[in-house]
ChimeraX commands (.cxc) that place a marker at each C-alpha (Angstrom):
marker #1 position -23.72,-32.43,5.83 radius 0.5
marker #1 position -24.50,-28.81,4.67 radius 0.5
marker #1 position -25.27,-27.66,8.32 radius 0.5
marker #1 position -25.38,-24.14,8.60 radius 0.5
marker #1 position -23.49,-22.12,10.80 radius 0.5
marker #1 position -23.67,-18.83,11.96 radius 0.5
marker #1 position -19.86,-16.51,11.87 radius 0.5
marker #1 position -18.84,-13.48,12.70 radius 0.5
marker #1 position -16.48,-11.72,10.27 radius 0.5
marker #1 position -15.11,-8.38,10.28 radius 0.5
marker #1 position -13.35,-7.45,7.56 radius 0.5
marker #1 position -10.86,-3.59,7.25 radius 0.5
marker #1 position -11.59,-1.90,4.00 radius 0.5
marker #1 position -9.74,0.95,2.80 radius 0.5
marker #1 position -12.14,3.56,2.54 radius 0.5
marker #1 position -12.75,3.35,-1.10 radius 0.5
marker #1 position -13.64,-0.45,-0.78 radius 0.5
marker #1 position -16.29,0.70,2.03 radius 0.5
marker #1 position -17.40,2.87,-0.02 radius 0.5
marker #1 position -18.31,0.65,-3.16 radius 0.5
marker #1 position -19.79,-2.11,-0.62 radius 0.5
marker #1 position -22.01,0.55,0.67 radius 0.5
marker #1 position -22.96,1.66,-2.55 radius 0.5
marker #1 position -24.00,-1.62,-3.85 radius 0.5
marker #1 position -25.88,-2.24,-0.78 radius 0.5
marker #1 position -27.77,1.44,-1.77 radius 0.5
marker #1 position -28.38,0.14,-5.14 radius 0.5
marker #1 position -29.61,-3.54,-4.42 radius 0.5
marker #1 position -31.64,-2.16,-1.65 radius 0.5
marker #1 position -30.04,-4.16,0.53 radius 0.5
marker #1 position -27.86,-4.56,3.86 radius 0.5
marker #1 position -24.07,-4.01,3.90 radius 0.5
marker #1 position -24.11,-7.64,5.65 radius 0.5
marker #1 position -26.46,-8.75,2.92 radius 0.5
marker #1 position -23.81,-8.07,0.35 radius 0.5
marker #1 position -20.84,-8.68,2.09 radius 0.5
marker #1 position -22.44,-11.99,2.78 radius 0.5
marker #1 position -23.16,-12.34,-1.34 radius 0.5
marker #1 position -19.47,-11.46,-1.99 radius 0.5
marker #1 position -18.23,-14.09,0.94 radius 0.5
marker #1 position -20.13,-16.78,-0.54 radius 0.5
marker #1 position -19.90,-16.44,-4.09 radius 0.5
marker #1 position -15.67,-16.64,-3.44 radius 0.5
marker #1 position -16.11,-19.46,-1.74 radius 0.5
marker #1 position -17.77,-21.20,-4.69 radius 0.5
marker #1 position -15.39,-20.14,-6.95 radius 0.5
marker #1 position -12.79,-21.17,-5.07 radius 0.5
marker #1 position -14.54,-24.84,-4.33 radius 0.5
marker #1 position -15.35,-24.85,-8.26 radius 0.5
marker #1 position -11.29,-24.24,-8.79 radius 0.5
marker #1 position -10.61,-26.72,-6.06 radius 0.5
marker #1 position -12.82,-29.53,-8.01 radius 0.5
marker link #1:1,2 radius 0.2
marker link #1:2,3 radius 0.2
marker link #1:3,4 radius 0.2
marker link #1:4,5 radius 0.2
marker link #1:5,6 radius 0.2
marker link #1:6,7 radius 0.2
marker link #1:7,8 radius 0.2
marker link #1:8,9 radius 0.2
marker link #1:9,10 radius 0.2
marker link #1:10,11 radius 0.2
marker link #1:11,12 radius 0.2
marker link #1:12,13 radius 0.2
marker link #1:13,14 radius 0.2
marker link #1:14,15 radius 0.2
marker link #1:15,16 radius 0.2
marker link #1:16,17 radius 0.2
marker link #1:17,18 radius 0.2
marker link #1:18,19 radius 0.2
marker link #1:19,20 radius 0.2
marker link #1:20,21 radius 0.2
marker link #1:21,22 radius 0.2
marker link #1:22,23 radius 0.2
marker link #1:23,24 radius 0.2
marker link #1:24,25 radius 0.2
marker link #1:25,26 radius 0.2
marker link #1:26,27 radius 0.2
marker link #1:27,28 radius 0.2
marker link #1:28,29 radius 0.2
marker link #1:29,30 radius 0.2
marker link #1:30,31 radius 0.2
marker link #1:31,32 radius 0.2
marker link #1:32,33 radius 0.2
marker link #1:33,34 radius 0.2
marker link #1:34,35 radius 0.2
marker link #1:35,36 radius 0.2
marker link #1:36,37 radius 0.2
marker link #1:37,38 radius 0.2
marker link #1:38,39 radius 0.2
marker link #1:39,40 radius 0.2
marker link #1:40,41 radius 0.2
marker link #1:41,42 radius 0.2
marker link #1:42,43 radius 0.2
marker link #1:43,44 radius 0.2
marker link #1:44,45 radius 0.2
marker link #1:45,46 radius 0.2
marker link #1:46,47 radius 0.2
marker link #1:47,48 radius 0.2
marker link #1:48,49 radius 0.2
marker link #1:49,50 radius 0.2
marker link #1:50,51 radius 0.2
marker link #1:51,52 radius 0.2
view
């Protein structure tokens, strides 16, 4: 049952929030997506580990 699925999310940030994601996408030499994806998931298990 851990099927993955592929979403689309599109998220407003106030212009200071874009511009910390982008800069920890510069610094991990990685994608915006990449990170934003990091950020998604890592809430999710902390919200799952609250849940539990």
């Amino acid at each position: 049952m851990n099927e993955e699925t592929n979403v689309i999310v599109a998220l407003r940030l106030p212009a200071s929030l874009k511009a910390w994601l982008q800069q920890q996408a510069k610094e991990q030499d990685r994608s915006v997506n990449y990170v934003g994806r990091q950020l998604i998931e890592r809430a999710m298990e902390e919200k799952q580990g609250a849940g539990a």
